[in-house]
C-alpha positions, 0 to 999 in steps of 0.5 A: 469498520475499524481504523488500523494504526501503527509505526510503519502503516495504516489501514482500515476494514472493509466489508468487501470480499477481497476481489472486490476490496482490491479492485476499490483499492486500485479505483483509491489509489487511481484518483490519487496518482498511482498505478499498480506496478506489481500483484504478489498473490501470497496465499497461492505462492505460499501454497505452491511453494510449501503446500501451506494453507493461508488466507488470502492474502495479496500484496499491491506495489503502488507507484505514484510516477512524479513522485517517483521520479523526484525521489529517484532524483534525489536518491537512486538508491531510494529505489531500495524502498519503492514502490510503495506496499498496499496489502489487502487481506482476510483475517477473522472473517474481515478483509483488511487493507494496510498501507505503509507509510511512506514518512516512516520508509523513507525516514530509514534513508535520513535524506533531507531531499525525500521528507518532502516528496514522502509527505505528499506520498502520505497526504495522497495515501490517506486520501485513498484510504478515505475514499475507501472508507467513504464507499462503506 
């Protein structure tokens, strides 16, 4: 299992095939306050849309409901950059599941009112990510 780090996400590898990979993602992210509010199955759209063969690839629109509301509050506009986007997908053999990260989204907005709420969006998101990673 190795540990995914960048400037807008993190992730880990799980070794789960990808149904079963998104359904532990969804029981994560669950304990942590969100639902799902969107699928987006990319390797079937790309392959009815262009006839392109890809690997899965599925990307889940997470939406923690207070935390939501509060940074709508603060900024309607914010909506620009929710909700928040967990991909799940097979690359090399291996499935992945990256999470961005929401200080890094909602550092685009320079609003002091969403450090706050993207902060505890991160602790929470990386608590799922640990559960994940805990169920290896």
């Amino acid at each position: 299992m190795s540990t995914i780090e960048h400037a807008y996400g993190f992730g880990t590898t799980l070794d789960s095939d990808i149904a079963t990979a998104i359904e532990q993602v969804t029981t994560a992210l669950k304990a942590e306050g969100f639902g799902v509010l969107t699928t987006i199955d990319v390797q079937q759209t790309l392959k009815q849309k262009i006839n392109a063969d890809v690997e899965p690839y599925v990307i889940l629109g997470a939406c923690n409901p207070e935390q939501a509301h509060r940074a709508l509050a603060a900024a309607p506009e914010i909506g620009l950059l929710l909700p928040c986007h967990v991909i799940v997908y097979r690359r090399d053999g291996a499935t992945r599941v990256e999470i961005a990260d929401p200080t890094a989204l909602l550092a685009i907005a320079r609003h002091a009112g969403l450090d706050e709420i993207a902060d505890e969006a991160r602790r929470r998101l990386r608590r799922a990510l640990d559960h994940l990673t805990a169920d290896q």
